[in-house]
C-alpha positions in Angstrom: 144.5 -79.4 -117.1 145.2 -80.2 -120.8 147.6 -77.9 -122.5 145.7 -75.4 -125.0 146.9 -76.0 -128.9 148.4 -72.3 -129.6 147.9 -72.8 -132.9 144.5 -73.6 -132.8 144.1 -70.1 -130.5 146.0 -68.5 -132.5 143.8 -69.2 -135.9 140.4 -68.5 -133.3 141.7 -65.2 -132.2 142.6 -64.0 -135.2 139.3 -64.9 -137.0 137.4 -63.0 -134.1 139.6 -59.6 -134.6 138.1 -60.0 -138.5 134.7 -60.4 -137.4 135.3 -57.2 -135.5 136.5 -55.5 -138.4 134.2 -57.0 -141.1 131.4 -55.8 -139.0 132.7 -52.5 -138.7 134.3 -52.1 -142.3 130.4 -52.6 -143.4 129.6 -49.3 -142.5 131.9 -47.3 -144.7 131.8 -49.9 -148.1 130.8 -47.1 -149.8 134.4 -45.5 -150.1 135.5 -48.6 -152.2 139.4 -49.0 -151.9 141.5 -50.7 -149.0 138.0 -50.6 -146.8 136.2 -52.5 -149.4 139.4 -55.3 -150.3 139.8 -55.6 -146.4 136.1 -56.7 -145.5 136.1 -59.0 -148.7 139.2 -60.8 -148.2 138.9 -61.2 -144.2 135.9 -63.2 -145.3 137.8 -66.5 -143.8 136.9 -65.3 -140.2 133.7 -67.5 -139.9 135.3 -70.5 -141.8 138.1 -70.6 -139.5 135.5 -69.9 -136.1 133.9 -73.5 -137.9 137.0 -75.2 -138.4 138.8 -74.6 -134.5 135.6 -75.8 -133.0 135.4 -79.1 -135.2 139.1 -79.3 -134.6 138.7 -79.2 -131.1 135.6 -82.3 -131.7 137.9 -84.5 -133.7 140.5 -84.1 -131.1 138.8 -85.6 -128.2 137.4 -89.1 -129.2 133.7 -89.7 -128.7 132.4 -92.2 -126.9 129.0 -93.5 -128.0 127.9 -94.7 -125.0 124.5 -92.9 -124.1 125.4 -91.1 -121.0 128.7 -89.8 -122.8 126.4 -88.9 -125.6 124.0 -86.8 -123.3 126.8 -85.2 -121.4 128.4 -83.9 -124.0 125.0 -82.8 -125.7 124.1 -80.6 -122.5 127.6 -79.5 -122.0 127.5 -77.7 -125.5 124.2 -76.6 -125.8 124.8 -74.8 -122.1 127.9 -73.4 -123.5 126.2 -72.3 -126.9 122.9 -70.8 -125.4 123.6 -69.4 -122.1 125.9 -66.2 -123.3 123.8 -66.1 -126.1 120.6 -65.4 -124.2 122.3 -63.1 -121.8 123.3 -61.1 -124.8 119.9 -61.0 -125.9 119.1 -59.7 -122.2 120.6 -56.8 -123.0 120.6 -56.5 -126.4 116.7 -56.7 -126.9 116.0 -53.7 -124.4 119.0 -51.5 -126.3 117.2 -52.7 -129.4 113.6 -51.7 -128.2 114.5 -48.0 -127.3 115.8 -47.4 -130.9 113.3 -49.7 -133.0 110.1 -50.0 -131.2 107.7 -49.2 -133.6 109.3 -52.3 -135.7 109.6 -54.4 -132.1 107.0 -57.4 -132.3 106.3 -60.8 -130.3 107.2 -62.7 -133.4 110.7 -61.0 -133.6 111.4 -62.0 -129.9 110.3 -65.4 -130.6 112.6 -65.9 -133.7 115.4 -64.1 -131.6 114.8 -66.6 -129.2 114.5 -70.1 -131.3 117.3 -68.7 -133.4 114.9 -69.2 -136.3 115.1 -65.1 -137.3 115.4 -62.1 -135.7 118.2 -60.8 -134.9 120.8 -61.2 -137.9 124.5 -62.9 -136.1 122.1 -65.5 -134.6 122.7 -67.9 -137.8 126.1 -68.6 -136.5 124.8 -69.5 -133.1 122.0 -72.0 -135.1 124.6 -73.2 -137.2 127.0 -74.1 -133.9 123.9 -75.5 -132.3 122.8 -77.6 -135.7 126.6 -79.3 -135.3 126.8 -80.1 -131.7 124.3 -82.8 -133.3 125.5 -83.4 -136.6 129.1 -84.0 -135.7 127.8 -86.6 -133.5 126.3 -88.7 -136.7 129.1 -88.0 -138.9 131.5 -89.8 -136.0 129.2 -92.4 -135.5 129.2 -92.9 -139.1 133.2 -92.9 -139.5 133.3 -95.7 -136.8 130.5 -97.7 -138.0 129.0 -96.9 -141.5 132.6 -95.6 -143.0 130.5 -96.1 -146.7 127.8 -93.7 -145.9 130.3 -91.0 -144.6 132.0 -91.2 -147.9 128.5 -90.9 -149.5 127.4 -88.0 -146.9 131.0 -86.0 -147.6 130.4 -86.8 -151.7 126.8 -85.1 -151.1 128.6 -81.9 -149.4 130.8 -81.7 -151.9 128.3 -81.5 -154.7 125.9 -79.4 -152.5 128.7 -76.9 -152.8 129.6 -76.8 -156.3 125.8 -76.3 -156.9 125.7 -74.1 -154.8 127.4 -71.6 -157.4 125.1 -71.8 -159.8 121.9 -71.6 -157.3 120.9 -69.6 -154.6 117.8 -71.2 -152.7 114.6 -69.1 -153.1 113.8 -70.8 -149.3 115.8 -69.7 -145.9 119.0 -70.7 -146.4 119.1 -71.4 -142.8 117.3 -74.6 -143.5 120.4 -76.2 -145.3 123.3 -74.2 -144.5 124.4 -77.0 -142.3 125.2 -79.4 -145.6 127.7 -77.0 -147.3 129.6 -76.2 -144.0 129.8 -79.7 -143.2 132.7 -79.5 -145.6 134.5 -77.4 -143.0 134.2 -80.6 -140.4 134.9 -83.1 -142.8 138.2 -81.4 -143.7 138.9 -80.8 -139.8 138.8 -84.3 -139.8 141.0 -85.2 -141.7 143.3 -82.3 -140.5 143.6 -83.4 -137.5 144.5 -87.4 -138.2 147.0 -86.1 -140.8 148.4 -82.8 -139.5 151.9 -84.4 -138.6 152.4 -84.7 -142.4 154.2 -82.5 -144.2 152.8 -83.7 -147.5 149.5 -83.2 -145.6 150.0 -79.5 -145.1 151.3 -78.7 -148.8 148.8 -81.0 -150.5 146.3 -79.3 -148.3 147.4 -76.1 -149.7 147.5 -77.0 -153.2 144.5 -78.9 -153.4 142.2 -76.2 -151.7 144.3 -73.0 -154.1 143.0 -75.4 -156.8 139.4 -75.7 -155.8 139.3 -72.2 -155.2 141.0 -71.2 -158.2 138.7 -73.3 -160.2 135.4 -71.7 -158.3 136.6 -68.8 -159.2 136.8 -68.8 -162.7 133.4 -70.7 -162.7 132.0 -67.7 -161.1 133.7 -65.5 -163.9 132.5 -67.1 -166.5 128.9 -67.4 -165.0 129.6 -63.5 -164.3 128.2 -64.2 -160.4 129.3 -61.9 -157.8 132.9 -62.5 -156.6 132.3 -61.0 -153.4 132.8 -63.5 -150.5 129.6 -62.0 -148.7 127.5 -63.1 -151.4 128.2 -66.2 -151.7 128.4 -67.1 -148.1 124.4 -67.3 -147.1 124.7 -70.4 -147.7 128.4 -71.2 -148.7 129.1 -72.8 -151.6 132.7 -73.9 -153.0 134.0 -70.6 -153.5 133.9 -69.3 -150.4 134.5 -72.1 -148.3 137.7 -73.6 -150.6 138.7 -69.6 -150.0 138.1 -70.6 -146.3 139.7 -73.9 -146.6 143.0 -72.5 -148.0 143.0 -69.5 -145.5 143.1 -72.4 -142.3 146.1 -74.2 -144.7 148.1 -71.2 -144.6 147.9 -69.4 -141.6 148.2 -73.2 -139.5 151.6 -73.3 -141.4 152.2 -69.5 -140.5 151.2 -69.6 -136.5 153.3 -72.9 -136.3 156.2 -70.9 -137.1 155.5 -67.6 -135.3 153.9 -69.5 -131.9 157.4 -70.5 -131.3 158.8 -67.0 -131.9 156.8 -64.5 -131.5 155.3 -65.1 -127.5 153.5 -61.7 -127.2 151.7 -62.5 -130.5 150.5 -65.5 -129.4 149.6 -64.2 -125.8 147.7 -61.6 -127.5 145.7 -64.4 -129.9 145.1 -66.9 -127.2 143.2 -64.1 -125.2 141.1 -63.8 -128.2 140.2 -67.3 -128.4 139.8 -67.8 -125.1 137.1 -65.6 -125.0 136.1 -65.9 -128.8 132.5 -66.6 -127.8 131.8 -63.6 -125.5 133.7 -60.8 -127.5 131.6 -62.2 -130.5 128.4 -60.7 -128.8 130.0 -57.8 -127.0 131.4 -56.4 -130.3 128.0 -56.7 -131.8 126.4 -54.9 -128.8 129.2 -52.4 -129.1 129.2 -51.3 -132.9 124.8 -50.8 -132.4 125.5 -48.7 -129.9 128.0 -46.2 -131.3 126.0 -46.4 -134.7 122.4 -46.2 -133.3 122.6 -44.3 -129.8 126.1 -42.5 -129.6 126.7 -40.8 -133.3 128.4 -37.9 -132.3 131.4 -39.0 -133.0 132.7 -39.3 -136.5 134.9 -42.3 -137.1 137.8 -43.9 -139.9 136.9 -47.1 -141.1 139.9 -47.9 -139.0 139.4 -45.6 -136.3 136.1 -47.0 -135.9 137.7 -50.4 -135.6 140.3 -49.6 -133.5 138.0 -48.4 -130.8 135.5 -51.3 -131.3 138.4 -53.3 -130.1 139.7 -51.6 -127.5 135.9 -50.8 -125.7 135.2 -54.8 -126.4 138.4 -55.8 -125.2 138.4 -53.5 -121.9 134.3 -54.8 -121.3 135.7 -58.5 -121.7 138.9 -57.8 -119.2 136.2 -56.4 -116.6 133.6 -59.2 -117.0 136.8 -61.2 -116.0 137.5 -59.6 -113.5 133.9 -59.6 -112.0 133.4 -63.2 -112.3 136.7 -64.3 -110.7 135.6 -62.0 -107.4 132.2 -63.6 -107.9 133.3 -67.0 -107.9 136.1 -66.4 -105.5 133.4 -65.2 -103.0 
């Protein structure tokens, strides 16, 4: 079995643990303060979630031989779709009880086809629109090396214009262009991550972009909230993004071989990124739709998000080792 990169797990569990607490943070943005600076600046959780998964693609060479083509195709997609769908298997009834007057066939059909419905499913579209486009940027790195320089020059532009204007159309349609900018610099990450030069000019260059989006949006006067400028991304957010993966690489490189229990604690996360992304969601419209007896913190209500996901996802463990075993 092929030894898991703990830095990599590291940087995937801890981008998980700020989903959880950006999406319950929202809830209480009204009180401004430490609640409102903490769900703006943990922004970098679905940048990193991009980044570990192209990572993990630019690890593994590709072989463009059909069948190695196909298999890996079906391999994702099964991986992508089947816990989403089960999560929609019980999300969808839970939903129904508490919003059935606003339920409707089109609803379910966009829920499905990841085209609308319910609201985290861009993330799932946007994982599902790279298992192909990853494939075409490869192909064009090993055999059109001019046109992926052209393709990564049209991200980057798409980005910076991306400041200036929002799309009056579903963003859904070209969000994949600006995050491409995520896979392009996991590319390059992972042929030059030995470099020390690498990891400091990394740093520098993406503070400067980001830096330099920021004052653009300053003098525009544009929102500086990550949140809106993240549907789709443009530079700000994702050089934001981009520096956040810098840094903490560099930090977990030096805690991983420290600090064990951290690391433990971080690969469980990752491990099981993809599952606790759903449960926590299932979670958080439970105690705020069905079971609002109870009055929470903004990080009270987190901490126990965390601990009622992290206690489903030990038993669903558990389960499917005696179902498997058996």
């Amino acid at each position: 079995m092929q030894q898991r990169n703990q830095t990599i797990d590291s940087l995937r569990g801890l981008s998980i643990i700020a989903m959880i607490a950006i999406h319950t943070f929202v809830f209480y943005l009204s009180q401004k303060g430490w609640v409102e600076f903490s769900w703006n600046w943990l922004q970098f959780a679905v940048p990193i979630f991009v980044f570990c998964s192209a990572y993990i693609f630019w690890q593994k060479p590709l072989s463009f031989e059909r069948s190695a083509i196909l298999s890996h195709i079906k391999k994702r997609v099964i991986r992508l779709l089947i816990p989403y769908y089960l999560f929609l298997l019980v999300f969808l009834p839970i939903n129904f009880i508490k919003t059935s007057k606003n339920f409707s066939f089109t609803y379910i059909f966009k829920s499905l086809t990841l085209t609308g419905g319910i609201d985290i499913n861009w993330l799932v579209l946007l994982f599902f629109m790279f298992i192909f486009l990853q494939i075409i940027i490869a192909y064009l790195l090993n055999n059109h090396r001019n046109f992926f320089y052209l393709y990564m020059i049209i991200v980057f532009i798409s980005t910076i214009i991306l400041l200036f204007i929002r799309p009056k159309f579903d963003y859904k349609l070209i969000m994949w262009l600006p995050w491409s900018l995520i896979t392009i610099f996991a590319y390059y990450f992972v042929r030059f991550e030995k470099s020390k030069k690498w990891l400091v000019g990394s740093v520098i260059f993406t503070a400067a972009l980001f830096v330099i989006s920021y004052q653009i949006l300053v003098i525009g006067n544009y929102s500086l909230r990550f949140f809106s400028n993240k549907y789709p991304p443009n530079l700000y957010i994702l050089s934001y993004g981009l520096l956040s993966i810098a840094l903490l690489f560099v930090i977990f490189k030096f805690i991983n071989t420290r600090f064990k229990t951290i690391t433990n604690i971080l690969s469980f996360y990752s491990l099981y990124s993809y599952e606790i992304f759903f449960i926590q969601y299932v979670i958080i419209y439970l105690l705020n739709t069905h079971l609002k007896t109870v009055k929470y913190s903004p990080f009270g209500f987190f901490v126990v998000v965390l601990l009622i996901t992290t206690l489903l996802q030990l038993g669903l463990n558990k389960a499917r080792f005696h179902i498997l075993r058996f």
